[in-house]
Residue frames as qw, qx, qy, qz and C-alpha x, y, z in Angstrom:
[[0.880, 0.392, 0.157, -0.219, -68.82, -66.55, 49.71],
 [0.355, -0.677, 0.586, 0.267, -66.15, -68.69, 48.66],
 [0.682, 0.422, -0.329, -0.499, -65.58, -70.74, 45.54],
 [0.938, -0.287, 0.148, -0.127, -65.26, -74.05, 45.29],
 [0.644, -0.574, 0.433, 0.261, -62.31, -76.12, 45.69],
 [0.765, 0.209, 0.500, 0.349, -62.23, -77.36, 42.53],
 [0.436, 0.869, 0.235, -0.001, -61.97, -73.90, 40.85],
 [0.655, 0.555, -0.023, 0.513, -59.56, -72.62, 38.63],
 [0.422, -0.457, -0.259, 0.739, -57.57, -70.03, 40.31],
 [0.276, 0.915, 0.206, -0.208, -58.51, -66.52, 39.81],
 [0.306, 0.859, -0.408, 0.039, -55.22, -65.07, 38.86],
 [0.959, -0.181, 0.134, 0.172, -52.30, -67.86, 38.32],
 [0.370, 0.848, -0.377, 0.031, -48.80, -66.14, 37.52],
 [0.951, -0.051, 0.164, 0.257, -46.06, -68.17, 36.56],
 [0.729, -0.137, 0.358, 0.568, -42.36, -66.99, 35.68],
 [0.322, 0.864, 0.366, 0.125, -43.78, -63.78, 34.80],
 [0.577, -0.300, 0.075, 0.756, -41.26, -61.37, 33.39],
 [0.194, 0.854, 0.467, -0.122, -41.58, -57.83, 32.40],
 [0.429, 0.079, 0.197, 0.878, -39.74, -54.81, 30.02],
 [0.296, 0.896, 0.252, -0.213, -40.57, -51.13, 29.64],
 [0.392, 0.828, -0.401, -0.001, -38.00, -50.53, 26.64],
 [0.665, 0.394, -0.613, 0.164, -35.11, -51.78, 26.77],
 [0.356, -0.381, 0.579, -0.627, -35.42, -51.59, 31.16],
 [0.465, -0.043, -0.884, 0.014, -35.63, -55.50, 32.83],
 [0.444, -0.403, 0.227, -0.767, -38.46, -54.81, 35.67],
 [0.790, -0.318, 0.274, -0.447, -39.83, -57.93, 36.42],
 [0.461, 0.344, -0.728, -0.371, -37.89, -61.42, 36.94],
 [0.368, -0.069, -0.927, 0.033, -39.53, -64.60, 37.24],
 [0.490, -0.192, 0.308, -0.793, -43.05, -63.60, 39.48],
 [0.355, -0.505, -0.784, -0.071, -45.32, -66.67, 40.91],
 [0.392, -0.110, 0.367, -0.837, -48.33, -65.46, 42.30],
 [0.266, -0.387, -0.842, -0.268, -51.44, -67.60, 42.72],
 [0.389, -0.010, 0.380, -0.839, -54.59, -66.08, 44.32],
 [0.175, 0.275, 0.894, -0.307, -57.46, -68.12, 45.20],
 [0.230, -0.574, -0.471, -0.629, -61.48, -67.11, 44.28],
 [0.524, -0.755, -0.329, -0.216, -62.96, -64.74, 46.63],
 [0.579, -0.332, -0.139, 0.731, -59.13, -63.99, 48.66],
 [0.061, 0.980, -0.100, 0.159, -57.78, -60.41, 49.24],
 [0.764, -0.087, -0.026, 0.639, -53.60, -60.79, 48.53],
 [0.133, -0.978, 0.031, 0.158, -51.53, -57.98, 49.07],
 [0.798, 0.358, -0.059, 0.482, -48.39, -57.12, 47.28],
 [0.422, -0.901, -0.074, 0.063, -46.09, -55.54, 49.50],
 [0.667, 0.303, 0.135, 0.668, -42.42, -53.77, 48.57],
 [0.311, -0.552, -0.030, 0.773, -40.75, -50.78, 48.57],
 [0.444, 0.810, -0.048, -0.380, -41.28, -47.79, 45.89],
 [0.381, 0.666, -0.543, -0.341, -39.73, -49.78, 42.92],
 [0.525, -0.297, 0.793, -0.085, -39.76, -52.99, 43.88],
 [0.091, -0.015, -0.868, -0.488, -41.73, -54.10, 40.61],
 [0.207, 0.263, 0.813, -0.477, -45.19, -53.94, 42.39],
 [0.457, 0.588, 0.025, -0.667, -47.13, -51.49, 40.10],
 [0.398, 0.385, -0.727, -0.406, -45.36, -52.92, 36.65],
 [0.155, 0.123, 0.960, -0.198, -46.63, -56.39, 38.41],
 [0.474, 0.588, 0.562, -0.338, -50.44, -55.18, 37.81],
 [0.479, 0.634, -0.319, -0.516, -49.91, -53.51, 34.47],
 [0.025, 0.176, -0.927, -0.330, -47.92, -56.88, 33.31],
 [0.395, 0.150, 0.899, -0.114, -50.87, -58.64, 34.58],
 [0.389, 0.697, 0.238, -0.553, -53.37, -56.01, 32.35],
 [0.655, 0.496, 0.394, 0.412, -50.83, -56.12, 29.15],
 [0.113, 0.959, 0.250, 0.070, -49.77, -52.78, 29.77],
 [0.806, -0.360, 0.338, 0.326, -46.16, -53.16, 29.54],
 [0.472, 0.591, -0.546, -0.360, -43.99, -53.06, 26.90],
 [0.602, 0.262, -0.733, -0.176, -42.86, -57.00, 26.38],
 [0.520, -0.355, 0.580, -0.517, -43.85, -59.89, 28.67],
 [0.620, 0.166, -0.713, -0.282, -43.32, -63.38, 28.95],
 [0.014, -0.057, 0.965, -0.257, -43.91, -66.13, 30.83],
 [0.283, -0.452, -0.800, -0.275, -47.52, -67.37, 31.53],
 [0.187, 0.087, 0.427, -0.880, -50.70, -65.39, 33.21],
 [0.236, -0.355, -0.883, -0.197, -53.81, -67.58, 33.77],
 [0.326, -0.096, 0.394, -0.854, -57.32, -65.82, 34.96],
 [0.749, 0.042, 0.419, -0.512, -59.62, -68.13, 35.75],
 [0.777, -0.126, 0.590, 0.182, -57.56, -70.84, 34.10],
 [0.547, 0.816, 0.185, -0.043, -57.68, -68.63, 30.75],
 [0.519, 0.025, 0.180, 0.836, -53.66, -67.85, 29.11],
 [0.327, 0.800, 0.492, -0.101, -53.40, -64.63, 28.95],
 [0.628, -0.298, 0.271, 0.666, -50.00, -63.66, 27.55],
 [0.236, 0.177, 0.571, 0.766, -50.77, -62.81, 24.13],
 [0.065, -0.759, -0.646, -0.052, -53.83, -61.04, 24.95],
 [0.005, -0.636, -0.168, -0.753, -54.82, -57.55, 24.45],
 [0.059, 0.032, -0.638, 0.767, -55.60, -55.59, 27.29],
 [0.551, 0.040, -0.187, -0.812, -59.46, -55.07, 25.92],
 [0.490, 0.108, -0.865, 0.030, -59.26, -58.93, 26.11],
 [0.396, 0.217, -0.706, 0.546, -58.05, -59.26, 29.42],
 [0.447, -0.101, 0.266, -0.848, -60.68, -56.54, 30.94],
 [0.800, -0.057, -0.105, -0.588, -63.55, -58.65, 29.55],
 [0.556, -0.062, -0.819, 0.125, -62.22, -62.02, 30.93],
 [0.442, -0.808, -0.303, -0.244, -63.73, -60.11, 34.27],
 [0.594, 0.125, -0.237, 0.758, -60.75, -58.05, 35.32],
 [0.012, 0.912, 0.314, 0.264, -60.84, -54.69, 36.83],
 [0.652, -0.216, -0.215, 0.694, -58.09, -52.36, 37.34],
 [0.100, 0.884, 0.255, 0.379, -57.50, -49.47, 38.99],
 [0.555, 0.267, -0.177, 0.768, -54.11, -47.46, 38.86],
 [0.487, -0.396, -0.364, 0.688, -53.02, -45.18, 41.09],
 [0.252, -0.048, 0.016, 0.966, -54.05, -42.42, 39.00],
 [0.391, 0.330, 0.660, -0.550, -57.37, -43.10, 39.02],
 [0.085, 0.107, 0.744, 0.654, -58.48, -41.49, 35.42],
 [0.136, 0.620, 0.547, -0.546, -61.39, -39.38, 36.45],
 [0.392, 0.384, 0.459, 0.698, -62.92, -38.00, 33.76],
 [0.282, -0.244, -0.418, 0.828, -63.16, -34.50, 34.75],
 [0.187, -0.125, -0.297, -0.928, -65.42, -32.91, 32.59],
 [0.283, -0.047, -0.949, -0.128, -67.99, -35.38, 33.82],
 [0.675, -0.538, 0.222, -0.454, -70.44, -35.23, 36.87],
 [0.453, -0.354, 0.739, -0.351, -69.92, -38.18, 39.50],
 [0.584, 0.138, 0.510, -0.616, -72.44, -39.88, 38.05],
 [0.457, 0.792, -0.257, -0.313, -71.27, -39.79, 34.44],
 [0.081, 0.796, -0.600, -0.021, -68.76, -41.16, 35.35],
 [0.494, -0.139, 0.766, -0.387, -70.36, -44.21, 36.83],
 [0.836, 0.186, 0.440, -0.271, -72.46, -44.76, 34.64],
 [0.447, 0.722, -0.426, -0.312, -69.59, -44.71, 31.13],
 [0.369, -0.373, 0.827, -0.202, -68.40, -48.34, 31.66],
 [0.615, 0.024, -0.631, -0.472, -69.55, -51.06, 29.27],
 [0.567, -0.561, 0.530, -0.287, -70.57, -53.97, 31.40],
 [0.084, 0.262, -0.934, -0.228, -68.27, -57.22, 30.96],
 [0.870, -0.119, -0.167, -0.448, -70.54, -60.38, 30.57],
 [0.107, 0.121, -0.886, 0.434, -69.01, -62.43, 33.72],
 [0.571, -0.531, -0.618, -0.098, -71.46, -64.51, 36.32],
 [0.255, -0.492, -0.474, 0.684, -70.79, -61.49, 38.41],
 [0.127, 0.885, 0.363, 0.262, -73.61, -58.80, 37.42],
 [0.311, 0.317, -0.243, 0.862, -72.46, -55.49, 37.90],
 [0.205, -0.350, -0.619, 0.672, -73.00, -53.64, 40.98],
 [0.162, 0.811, 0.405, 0.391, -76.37, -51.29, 40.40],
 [0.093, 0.682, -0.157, 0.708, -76.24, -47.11, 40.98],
 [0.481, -0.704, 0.202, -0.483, -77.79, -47.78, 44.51],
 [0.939, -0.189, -0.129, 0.255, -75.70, -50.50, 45.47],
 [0.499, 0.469, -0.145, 0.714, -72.85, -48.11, 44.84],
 [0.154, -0.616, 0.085, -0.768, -74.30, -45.38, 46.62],
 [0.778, -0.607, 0.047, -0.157, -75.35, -47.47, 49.78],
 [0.862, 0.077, -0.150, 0.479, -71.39, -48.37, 49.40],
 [0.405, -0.077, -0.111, 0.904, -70.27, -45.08, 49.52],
 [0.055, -0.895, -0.407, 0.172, -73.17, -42.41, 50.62],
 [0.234, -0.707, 0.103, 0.659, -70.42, -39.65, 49.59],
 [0.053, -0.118, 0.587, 0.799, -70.78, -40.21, 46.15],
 [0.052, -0.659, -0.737, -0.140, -74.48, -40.27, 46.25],
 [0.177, -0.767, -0.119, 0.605, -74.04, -36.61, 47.71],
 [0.099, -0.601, 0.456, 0.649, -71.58, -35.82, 44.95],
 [0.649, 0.070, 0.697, 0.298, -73.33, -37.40, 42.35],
 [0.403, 0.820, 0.404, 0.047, -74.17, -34.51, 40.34],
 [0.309, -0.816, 0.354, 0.336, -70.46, -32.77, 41.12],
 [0.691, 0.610, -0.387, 0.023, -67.98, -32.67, 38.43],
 [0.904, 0.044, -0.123, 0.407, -64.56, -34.90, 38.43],
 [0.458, 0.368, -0.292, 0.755, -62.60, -32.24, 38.80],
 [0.400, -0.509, 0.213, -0.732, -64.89, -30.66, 42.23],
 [0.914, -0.257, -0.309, 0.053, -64.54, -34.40, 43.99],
 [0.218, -0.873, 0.430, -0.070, -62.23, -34.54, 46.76],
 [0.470, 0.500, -0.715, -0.132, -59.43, -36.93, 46.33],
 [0.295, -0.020, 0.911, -0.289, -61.09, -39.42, 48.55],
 [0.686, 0.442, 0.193, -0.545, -64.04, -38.92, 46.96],
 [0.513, 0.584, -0.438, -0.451, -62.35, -39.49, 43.35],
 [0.063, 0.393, -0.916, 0.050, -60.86, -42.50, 44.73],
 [0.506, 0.180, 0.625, -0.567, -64.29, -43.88, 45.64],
 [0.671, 0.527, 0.170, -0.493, -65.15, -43.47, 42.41],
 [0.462, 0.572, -0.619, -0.276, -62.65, -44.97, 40.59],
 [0.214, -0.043, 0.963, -0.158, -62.84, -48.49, 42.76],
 [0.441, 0.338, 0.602, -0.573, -66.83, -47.62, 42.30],
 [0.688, 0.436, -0.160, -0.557, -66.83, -47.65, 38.40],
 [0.079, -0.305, 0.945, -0.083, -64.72, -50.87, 38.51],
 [0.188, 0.129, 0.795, -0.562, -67.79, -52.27, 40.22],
 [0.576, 0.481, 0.156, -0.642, -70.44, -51.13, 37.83],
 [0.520, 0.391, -0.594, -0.472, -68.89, -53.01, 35.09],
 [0.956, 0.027, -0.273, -0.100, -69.08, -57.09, 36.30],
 [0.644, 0.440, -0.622, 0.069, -65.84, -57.53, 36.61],
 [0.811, -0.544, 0.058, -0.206, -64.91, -60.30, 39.89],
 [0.773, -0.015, -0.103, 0.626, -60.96, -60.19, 39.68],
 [0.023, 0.973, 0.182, 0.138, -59.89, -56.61, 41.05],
 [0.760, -0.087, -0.215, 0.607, -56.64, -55.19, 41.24],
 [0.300, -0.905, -0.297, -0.049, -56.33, -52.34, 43.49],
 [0.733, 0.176, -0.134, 0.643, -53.05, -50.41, 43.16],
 [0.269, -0.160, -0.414, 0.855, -52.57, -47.73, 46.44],
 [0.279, -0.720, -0.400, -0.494, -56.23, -46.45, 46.79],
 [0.408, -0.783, -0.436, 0.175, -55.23, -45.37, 50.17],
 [0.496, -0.165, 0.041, 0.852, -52.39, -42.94, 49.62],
 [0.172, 0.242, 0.150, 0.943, -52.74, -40.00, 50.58],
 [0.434, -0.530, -0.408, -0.603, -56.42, -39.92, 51.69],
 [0.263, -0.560, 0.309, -0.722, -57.88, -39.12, 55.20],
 [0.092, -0.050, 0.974, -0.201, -58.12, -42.01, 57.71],
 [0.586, 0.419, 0.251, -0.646, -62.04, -41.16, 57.27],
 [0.635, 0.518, -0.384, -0.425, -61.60, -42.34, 53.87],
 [0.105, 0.618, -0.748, 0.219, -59.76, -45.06, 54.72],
 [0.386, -0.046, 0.810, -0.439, -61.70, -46.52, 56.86],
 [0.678, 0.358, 0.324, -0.554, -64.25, -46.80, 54.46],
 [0.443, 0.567, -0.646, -0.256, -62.14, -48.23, 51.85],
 [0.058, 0.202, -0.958, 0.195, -61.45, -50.90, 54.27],
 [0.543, 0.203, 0.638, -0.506, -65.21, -51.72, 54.81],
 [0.718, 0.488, -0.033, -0.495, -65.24, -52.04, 51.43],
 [0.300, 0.333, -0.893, -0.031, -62.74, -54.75, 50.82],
 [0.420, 0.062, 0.824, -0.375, -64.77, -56.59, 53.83],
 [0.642, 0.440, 0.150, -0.610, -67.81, -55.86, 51.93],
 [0.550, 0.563, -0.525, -0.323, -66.58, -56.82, 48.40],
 [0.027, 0.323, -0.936, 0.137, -65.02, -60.40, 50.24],
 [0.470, 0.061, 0.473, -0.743, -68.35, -60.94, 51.32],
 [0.717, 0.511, 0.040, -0.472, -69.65, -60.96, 48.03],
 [0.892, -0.016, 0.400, 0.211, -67.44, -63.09, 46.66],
 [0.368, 0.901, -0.229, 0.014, -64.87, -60.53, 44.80],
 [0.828, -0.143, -0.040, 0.541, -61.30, -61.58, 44.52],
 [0.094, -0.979, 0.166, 0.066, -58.97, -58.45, 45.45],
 [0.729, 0.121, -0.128, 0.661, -55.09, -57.84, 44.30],
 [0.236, -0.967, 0.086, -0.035, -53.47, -54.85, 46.09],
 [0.749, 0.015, -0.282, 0.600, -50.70, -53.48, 46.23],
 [0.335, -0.933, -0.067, -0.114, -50.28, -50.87, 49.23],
 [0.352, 0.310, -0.549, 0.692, -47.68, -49.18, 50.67],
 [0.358, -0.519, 0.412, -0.658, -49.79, -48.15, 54.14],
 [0.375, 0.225, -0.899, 0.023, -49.38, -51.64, 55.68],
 [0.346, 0.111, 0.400, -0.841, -51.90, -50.14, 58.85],
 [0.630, 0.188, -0.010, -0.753, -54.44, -50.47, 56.36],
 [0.657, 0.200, -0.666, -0.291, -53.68, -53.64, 54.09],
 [0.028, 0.353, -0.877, 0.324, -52.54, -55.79, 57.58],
 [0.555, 0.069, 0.548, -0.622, -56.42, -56.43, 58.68],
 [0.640, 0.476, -0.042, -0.602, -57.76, -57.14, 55.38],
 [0.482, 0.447, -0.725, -0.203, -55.29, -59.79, 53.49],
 [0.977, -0.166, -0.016, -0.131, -55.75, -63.33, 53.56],
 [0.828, -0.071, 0.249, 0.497, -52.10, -63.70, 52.20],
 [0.047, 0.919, -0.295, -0.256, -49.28, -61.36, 51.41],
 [0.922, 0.179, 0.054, 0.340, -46.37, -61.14, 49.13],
 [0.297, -0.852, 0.117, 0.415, -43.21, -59.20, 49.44],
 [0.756, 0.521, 0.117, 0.378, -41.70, -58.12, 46.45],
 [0.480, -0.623, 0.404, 0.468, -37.71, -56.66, 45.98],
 [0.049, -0.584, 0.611, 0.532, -36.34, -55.87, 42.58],
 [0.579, 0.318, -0.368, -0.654, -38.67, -57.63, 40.79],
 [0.461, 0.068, -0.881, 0.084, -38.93, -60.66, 42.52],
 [0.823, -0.378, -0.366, -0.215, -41.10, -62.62, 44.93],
 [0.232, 0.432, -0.713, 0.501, -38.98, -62.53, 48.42],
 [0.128, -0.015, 0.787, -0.603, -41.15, -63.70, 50.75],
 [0.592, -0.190, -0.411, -0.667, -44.83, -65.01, 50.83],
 [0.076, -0.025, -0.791, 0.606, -47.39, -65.56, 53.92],
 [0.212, -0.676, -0.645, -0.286, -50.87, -66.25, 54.94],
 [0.141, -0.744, 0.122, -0.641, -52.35, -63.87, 57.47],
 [0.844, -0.508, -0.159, -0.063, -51.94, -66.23, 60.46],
 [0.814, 0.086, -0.092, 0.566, -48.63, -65.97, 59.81],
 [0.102, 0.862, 0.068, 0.492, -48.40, -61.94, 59.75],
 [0.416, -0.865, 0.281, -0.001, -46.88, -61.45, 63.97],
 [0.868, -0.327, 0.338, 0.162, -44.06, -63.65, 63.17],
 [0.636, 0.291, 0.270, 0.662, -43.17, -62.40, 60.14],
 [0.029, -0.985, -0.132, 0.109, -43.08, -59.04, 61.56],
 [0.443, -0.681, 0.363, 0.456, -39.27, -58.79, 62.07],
 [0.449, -0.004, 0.497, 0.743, -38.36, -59.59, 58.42],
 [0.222, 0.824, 0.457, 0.249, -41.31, -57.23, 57.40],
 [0.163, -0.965, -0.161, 0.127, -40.25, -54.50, 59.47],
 [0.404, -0.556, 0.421, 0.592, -36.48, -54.74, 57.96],
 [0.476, 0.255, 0.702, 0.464, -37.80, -55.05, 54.47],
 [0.013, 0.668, 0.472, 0.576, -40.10, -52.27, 54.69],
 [0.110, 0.111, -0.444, 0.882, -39.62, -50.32, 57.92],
 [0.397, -0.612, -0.471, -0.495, -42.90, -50.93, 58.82]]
């Protein structure tokens, strides 16, 4: 399900620059993503990729230039804002609350009020049958696939239909994996828009419509997926894939 032509882009970044203290991380990002695309943000450890989704969240220290979601500024915006313009992010550390059950955890999410309902419990669970096992298992007795399930899976409960997805596969068992990746299919399906940024390139390579390669805080390279054997050789010297 794709949106129409005429729509806004989901996530429009323009000349986006970023600071934590007095440290210059990000200069001058364009990104545009489409409704309903899965882009990847590809880079070495430091390249600016992570601080790229936090800028986009507000979770920075200072940031200027211009971030449109769904045609909406959202510079000056809180991050509480941002969420409820129908955002959903979810950091590499996931943020399991451990005391929790599985289930708890699923269900603690307000939901945003976007034209994308939120995903019910058994939608979840027919997504991922391993947290329907574990749904009565504390946060801290999940296995770190598992947890990772769940942190894409409360995302999902809340509405939101921009998602930015920041190394859900690291670390985790190709088993997992795989099922991550049926869930991007899945989630494309439905008409989610997906940001990632991965380092396991295996995983992201099937899945992206378009990629971006990012270096010192900058935009070095950008490609649809048709494009992807041809731009192996500068991928594989940029990133040793």
């Amino acid at each position: 399900m794709r949106a129409n032509s005429s729509s806004p882009p989901a996530l429009e970044i323009r000349q986006l620059e970023a600071w934590y203290g007095e440290s210059h991380v990000l200069h001058g990002v364009d990104i545009l993503v489409k409704p309903g695309e899965v882009v990847t943000l590809l880079g070495r450890n430091g390249a600016g990729r992570t601080t790229t989704m936090r800028a986009i969240m507000g979770l920075t220290g200072a940031r200027k230039g211009s971030v449109k979601i769904y045609g909406q500024e959202t510079i000056q915006m809180p991050t509480h804002r941002i969420a409820h313009l129908g955002v959903g992010y979810c950091p590499e550390e996931r943020g399991i609350f451990s005391s929790l059950s599985c289930e708890e955890n699923l269900l603690l999410p307000p939901a945003l009020k976007t034209d994308m309902p939120g995903m019910s419990l058994d939608e979840i669970y027919a997504m991922f049958p391993n947290l329907a096992e574990r749904r009565h298992s504390q946060g801290t007795r999940l296995s770190g696939g598992e947890q990772q399930m769940l942190a894409v899976a409360r995302i999902l409960r809340t509405g939101a239909k921009l998602l930015l997805l920041d190394e859900i596969s690291e670390g985790l068992a190709p088993v997992i994996v795989q099922t991550l990746a049926r869930m991007i299919i899945t989630l494309r399906e439905k008409g989610y828009t997906v940001v990632m940024v991965e380092q396991n390139f295996r995983f992201a390579a099937p899945l992206a419509d378009r990629f971006y390669v990012m270096e010192h805080g900058r935009i070095i390279e950008k490609f649809g997926a048709g494009e992807l054997q041809e731009k192996m050789p500068v991928l594989n010297e940029l990133l040793g894939v």
